[in-house]
C-alpha positions in Angstrom: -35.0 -64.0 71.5 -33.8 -63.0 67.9 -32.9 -64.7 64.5 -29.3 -64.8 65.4 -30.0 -66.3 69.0 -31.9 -68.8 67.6 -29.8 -69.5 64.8 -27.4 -70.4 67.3 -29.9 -72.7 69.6 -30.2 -74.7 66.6 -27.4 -75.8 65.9 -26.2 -79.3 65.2 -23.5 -81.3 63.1 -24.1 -81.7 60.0 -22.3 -85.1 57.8 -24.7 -85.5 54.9 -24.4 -83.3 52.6 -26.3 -82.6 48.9 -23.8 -82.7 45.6 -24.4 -78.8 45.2 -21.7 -76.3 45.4 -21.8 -73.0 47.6 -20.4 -70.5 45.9 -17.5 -67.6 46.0 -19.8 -65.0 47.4 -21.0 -67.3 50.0 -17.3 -68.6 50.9 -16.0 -64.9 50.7 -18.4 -63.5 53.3 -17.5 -66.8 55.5 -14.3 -65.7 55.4 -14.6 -61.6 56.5 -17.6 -62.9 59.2 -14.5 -65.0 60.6 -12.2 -61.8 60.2 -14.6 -60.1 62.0 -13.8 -61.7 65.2 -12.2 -60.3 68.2 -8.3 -60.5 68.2 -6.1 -60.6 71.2 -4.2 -57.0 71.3 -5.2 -57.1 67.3 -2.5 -59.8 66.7 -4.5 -61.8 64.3 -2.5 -64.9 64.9 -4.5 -67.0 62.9 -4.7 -68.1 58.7 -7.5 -70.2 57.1 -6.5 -72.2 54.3 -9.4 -73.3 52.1 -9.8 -76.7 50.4 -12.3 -76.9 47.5 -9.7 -79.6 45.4 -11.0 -82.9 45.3 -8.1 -85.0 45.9 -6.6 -83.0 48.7 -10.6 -82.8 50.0 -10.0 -87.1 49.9 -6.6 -86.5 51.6 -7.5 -85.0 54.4 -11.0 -87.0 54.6 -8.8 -90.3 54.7 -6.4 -88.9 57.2 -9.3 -87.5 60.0 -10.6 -90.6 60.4 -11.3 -91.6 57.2 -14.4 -89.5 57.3 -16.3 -89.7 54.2 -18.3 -86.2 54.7 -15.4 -84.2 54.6 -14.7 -85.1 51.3 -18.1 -84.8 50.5 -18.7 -81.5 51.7 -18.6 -78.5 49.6 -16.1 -76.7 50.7 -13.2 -77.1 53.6 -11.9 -74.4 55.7 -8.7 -75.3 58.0 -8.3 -73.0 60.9 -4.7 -72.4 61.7 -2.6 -70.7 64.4 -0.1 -68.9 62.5 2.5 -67.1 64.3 4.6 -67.0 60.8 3.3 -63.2 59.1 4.7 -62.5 62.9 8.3 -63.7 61.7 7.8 -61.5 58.9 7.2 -58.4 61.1 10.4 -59.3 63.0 12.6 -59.0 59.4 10.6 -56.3 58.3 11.2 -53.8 61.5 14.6 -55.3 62.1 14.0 -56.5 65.7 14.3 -60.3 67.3 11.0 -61.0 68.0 12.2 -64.9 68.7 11.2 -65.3 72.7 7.7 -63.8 72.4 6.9 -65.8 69.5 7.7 -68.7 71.1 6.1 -68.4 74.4 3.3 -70.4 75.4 0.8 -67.2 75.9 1.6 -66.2 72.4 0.9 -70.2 71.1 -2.7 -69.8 73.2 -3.1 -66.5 71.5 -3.1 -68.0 68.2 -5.3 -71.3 69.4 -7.8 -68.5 70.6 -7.8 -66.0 67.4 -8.4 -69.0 65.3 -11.2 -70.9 67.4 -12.8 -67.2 67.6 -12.7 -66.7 63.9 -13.9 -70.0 63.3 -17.3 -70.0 65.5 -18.0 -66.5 63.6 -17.2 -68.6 60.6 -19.7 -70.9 61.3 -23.0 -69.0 62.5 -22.6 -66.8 58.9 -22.7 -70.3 57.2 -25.4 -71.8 59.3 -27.3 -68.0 59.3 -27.0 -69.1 55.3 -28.9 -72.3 55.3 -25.5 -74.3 55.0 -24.9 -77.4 57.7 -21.6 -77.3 59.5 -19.5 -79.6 61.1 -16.2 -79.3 63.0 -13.0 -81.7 62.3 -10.5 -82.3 64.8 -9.6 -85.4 63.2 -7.2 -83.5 60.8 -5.1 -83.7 64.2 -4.2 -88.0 63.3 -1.3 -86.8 61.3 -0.3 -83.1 61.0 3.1 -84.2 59.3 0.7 -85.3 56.9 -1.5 -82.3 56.6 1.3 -80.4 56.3 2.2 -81.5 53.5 -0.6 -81.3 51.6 -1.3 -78.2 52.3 2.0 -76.3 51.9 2.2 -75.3 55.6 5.2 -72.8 56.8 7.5 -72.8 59.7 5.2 -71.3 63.0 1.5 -72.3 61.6 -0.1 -74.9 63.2 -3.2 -76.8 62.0 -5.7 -76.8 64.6 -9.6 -78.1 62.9 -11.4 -78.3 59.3 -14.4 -76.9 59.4 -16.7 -78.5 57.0 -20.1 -76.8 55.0 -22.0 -77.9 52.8 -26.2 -77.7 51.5 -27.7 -80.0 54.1 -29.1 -83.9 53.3 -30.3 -84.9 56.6 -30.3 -82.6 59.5 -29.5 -84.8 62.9 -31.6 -84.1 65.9 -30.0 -81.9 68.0 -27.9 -83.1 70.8 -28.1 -82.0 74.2 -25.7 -80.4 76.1 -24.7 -80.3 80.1 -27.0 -78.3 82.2 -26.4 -75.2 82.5 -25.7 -75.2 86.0 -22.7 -77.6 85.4 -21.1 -75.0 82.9 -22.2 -71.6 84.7 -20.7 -70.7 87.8 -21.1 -67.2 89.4 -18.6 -65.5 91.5 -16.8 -68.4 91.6 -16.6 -72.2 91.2 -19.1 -74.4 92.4 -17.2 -76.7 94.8 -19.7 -78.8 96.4 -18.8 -82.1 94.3 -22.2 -84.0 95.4 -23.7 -81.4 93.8 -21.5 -81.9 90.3 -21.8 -85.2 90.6 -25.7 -84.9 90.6 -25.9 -83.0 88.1 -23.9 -85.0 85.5 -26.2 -88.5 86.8 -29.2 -86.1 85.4 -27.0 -85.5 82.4 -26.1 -89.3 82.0 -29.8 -90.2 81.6 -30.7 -87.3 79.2 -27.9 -88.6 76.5 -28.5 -92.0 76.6 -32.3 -91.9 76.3 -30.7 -89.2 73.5 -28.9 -92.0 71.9 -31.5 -94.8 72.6 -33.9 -92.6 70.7 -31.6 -91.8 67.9 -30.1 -96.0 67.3 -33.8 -97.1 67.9 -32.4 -98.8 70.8 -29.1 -99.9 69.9 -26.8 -97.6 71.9 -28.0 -96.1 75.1 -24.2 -95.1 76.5 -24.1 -91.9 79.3 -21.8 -89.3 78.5 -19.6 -90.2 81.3 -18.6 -93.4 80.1 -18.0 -91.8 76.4 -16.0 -89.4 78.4 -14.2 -92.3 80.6 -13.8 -94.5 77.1 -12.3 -91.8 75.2 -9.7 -90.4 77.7 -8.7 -93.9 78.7 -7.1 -94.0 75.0 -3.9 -92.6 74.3 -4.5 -90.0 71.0 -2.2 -87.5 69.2 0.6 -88.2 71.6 3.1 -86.7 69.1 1.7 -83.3 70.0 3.8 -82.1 72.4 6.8 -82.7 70.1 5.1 -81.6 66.8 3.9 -78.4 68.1 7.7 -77.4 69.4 8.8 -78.1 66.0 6.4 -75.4 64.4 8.9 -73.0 66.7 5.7 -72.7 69.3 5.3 -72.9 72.9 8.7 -73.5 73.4 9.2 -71.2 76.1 
């Protein structure tokens, strides 16, 4: 056990946030601890735009939910794939880079860079006292996003990622066993077993939530799980994503 591992163990969402701002040092060194990431074959296929403008902050608060913190927060960081500074190699060496741009593996290349750099992002703000909190919600209305943010041809919006000086810091939340995430030379296939091992999970979340309401939710995570993927969400995807000149082949 060290300061980072434990910095990591304690982490939680944060969504209140004090009226204090963090400042250019701070947002600066987020920015080269996410750089710092590992990069498939050094592609870097990823951007981060930064939001610290109040009304584009409210923009993008009112289109991820609305979700009051993110507008509330100090600063915004939107992770992007960005396959676009890749369209600029292609004119600057004079070569049709078009079908390996495209692909699918180069579109999960860019997903991974930028979910990389973004966890990196996120333990140097937390290893500064700051609360973080992730926000896929910005995912409602790209077209929208988009816009506001002056995004080119081949970059995709994937999360926010919200920080801020902490208000209240939530208790944190548990996560699956270990043994339902870890599986060693192979995966564990006995399904009774799974199956077990999620029932232990179920009761550990809802006394979770029953502790945290005071009684007034006390949900497993399988029917969270069951409720949320019996809605349809973001089914524009697909379509949008194609448009951005990715995973088209």
């Amino acid at each position: 056990m060290n300061q980072i591992i434990e910095k990591i163990l304690d982490h939680r969402s944060i969504r209140s946030f004090e009226d204090k701002p963090v400042t250019e040092e701070q947002i600066r060194t987020i920015v080269e601890c996410a750089q710092a990431a590992s990069t498939s074959s050094y592609i870097q296929a990823y951007s981060i735009i930064g939001v610290s403008d109040p009304e584009k902050k409210a923009q993008l608060a009112e289109l991820a939910g609305p979700q009051t913190y993110v507008e509330k927060s100090a600063h915004v960081f939107v992770f992007c794939a960005d396959l676009h500074r890749h369209d600029m190699v292609a004119e600057m060496e004079g070569r049709d880079l078009s079908e390996s741009i495209e692909s699918t593996e180069k579109f999960m290349v860019g997903c991974i860079d930028a979910a990389l750099a973004a966890q990196n992002a996120a333990i140097a703000a937390e290893s500064m006292d700051l609360g973080i909190c992730y926000i896929g919600g910005i995912r409602n209305n790209l077209h929208a996003v988009s816009e506001i943010l002056n995004i080119p041809h081949r970059v995709l919006p994937l999360f926010a990622l919200i920080i801020g000086h902490p208000k209240n810091r939530s208790e944190k939340k548990p996560r699956l066993p270990l043994a339902n995430v870890y599986h060693e030379n192979g995966y564990q296939a006995d399904q009774q077993v799974f199956i077990e091992q999620l029932q232990a999970y179920n009761e550990t979340i809802s006394s979770y939530y029953d502790r945290r309401t005071k009684g007034k939710r006390k949900d497993t995570w399988t029917e969270q799980m069951a409720d949320m993927l019996g809605k349809k969400s973001r089914i524009y995807m697909k379509e949008y994503v194609e448009g951005k000149g990715l995973k088209k082949r």
